[in-house]
C-alpha positions in Angstrom: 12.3 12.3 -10.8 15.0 14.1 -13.3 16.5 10.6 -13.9 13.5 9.1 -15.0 12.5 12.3 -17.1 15.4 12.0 -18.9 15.4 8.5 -20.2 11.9 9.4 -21.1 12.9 12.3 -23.0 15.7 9.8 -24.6 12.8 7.8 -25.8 11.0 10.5 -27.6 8.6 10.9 -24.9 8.1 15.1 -24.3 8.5 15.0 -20.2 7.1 17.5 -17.9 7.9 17.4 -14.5 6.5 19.9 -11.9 6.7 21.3 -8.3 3.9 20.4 -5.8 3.0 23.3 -3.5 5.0 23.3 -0.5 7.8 21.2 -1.6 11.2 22.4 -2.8 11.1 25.6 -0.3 10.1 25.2 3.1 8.6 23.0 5.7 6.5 26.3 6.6 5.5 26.6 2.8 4.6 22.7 3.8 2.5 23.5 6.6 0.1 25.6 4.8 -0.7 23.5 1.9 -4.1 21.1 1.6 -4.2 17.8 -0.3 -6.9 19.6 -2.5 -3.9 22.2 -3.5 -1.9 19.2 -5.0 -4.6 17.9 -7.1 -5.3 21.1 -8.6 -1.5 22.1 -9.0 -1.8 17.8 -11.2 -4.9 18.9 -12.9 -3.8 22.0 -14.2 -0.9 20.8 -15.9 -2.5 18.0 -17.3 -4.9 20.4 -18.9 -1.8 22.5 -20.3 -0.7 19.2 -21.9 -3.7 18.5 -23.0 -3.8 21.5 -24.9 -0.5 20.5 -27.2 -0.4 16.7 -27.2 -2.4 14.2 -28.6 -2.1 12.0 -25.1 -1.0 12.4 -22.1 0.6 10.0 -19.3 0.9 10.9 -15.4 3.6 9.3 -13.7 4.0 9.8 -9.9 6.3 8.8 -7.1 5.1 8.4 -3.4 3.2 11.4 -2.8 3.2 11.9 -6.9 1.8 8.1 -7.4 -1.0 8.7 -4.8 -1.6 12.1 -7.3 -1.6 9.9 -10.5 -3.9 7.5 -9.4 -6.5 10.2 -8.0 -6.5 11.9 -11.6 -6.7 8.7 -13.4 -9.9 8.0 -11.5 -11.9 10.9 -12.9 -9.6 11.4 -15.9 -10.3 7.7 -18.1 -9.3 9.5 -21.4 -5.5 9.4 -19.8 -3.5 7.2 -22.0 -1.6 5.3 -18.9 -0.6 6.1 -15.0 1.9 4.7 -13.2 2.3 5.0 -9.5 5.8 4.4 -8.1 6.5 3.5 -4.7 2.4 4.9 -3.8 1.7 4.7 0.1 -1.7 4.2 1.7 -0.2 3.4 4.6 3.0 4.5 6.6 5.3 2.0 7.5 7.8 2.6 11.0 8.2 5.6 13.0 6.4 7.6 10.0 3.2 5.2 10.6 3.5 5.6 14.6 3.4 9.1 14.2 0.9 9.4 12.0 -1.0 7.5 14.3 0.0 9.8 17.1 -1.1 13.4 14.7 -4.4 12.2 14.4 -5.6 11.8 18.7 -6.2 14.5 20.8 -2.7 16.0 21.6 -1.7 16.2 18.1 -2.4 19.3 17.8 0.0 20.7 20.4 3.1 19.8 18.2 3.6 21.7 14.8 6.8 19.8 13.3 8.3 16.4 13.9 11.9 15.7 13.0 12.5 14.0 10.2 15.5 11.3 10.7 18.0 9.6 8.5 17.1 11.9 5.5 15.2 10.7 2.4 14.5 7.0 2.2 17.0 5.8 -0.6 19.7 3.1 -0.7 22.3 5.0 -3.1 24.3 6.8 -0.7 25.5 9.4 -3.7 21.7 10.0 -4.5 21.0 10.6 -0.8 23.8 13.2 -0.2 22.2 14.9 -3.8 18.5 14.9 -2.4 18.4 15.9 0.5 14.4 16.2 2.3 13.2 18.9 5.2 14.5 18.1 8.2 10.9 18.0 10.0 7.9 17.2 9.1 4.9 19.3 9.8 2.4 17.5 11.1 -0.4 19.4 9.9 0.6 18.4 6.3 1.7 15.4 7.8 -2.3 14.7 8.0 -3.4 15.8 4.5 -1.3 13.1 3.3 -2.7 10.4 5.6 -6.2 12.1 4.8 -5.5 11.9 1.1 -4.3 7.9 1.4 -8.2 7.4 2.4 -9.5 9.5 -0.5 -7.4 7.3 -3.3 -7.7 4.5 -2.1 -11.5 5.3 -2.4 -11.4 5.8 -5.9 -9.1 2.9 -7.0 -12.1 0.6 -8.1 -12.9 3.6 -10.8 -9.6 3.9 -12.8 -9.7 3.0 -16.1 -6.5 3.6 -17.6 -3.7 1.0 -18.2 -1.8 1.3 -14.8 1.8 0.3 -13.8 2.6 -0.6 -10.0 6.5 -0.4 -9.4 7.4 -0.7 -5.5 10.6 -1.4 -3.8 10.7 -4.5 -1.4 12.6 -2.9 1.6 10.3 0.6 0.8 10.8 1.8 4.7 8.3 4.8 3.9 5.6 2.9 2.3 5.3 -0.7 2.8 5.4 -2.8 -0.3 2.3 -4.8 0.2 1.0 -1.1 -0.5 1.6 -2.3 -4.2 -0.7 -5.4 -4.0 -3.5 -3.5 -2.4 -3.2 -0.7 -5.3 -2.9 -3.3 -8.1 -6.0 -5.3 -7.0 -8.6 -2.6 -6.3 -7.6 -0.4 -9.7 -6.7 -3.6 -11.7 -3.3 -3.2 -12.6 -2.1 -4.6 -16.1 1.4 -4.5 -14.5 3.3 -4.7 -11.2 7.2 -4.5 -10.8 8.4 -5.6 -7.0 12.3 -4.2 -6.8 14.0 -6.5 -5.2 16.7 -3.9 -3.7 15.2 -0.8 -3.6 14.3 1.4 -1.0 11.4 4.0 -1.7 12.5 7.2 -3.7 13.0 4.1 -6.5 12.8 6.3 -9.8 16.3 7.6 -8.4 17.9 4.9 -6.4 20.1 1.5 -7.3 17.4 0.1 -9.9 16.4 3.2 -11.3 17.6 2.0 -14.8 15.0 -1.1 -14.4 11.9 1.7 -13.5 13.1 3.7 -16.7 12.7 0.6 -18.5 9.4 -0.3 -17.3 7.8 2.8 -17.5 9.4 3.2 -21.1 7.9 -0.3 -22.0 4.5 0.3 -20.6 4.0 3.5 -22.2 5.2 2.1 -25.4 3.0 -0.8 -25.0 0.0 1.0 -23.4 0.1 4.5 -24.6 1.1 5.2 -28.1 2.3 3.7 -31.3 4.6 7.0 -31.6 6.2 8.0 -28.7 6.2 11.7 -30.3 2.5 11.5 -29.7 2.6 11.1 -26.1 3.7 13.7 -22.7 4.1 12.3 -19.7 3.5 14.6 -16.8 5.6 13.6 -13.4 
């Protein structure tokens, strides 16, 4: 998301991008983390920014889009969300497994392995961000839990909302996007036509800038100095 951050940042827009529980450590750090700790690690910094700025915007990729779109349900007073690249479903192996975690012997296996590293075209971006090498699959099922809780909620948001997707997403499949759009009304949806799914860093990442850059311009404030954006 530093990418992204940064164009936002070049916009005048103050960007605050934060570390979910269990990322950026360990799988085992993974393992022991709910859906419930993600939301509240989102709320709380929303609240902090709430504190200094007039507005705030939450912008989320994958996992992050599925945490934008929860907020913005209970949160209307947000002044946009956008949700990159969100998944309510798994598409692939990821889907057949989580398929598999959630019948009887799922339980018996802690960690899958996680092949062909993170799910982005740009080979250079790739080699730079690189994902665990398993999954567990105990957090494996929060996230597949959490899926049914958002999409839930959808029908309640009520900030401006922005769907970007990629078209050959291999994580989350892009008719994820048209589901999303339709249920929380979307004022906007972007279909890549390139992409794969960590989109706000791979080949069209200048277009998402752009986008998210127009929409909160449009959407958001009349002075970009006004508005944070939390990622």
């Amino acid at each position: 998301m530093r990418y992204l951050g940064e164009q936002l940042a070049r916009a005048g827009v103050t960007a605050r991008g934060i570390l979910l529980p269990g990322h950026g450590t360990s799988a085992g750090d993974l393992e022991h983390t709910r859906w419930q700790d993600w939301v509240a690690a989102v709320e709380r910094e929303v609240d902090a920014m709430n504190q200094r700025y007039r507005r705030v915007a939450v912008v989320g990729q994958s996992l992050g889009g599925l945490l934008a779109l929860h907020l913005a349900a209970d949160r209307p007073q947000l002044a946009a969300v956008v949700s990159l690249a969100a998944p309510l479903r798994f598409a692939g192996l990821l889907g057949f497994a989580g398929r598999w975690i959630t019948g009887p012997l799922g339980h018996r296996i802690r960690m899958l392995p996680k092949l062909g590293g993170s799910d982005v075209r740009d080979k250079r971006v790739r080699a730079e961000n690189p994902s665990y090498d398993v999954v567990p699959t105990r957090a494996l099922g929060e996230l597949l839990a959490f899926m049914r809780v958002v999409e839930a909620v959808l029908p309640r948001i009520a900030p401006p909302l922005l769907v970007v997707h990629g078209r050959h997403d291999h994580t989350a499949p892009v008719a994820c996007a048209a589901q999303i759009a339709e249920l929380a009304r979307a004022r906007r949806v972007r279909i890549l036509p390139r992409s794969f799914h960590l989109i706000a860093a791979d080949v069209e990442r200048d277009i998402v800038a752009a986008e998210v850059i127009a929409f909160l311009g449009r959407h958001a404030a009349h002075n970009p100095g006004e508005l944070s954006c939390v990622m």
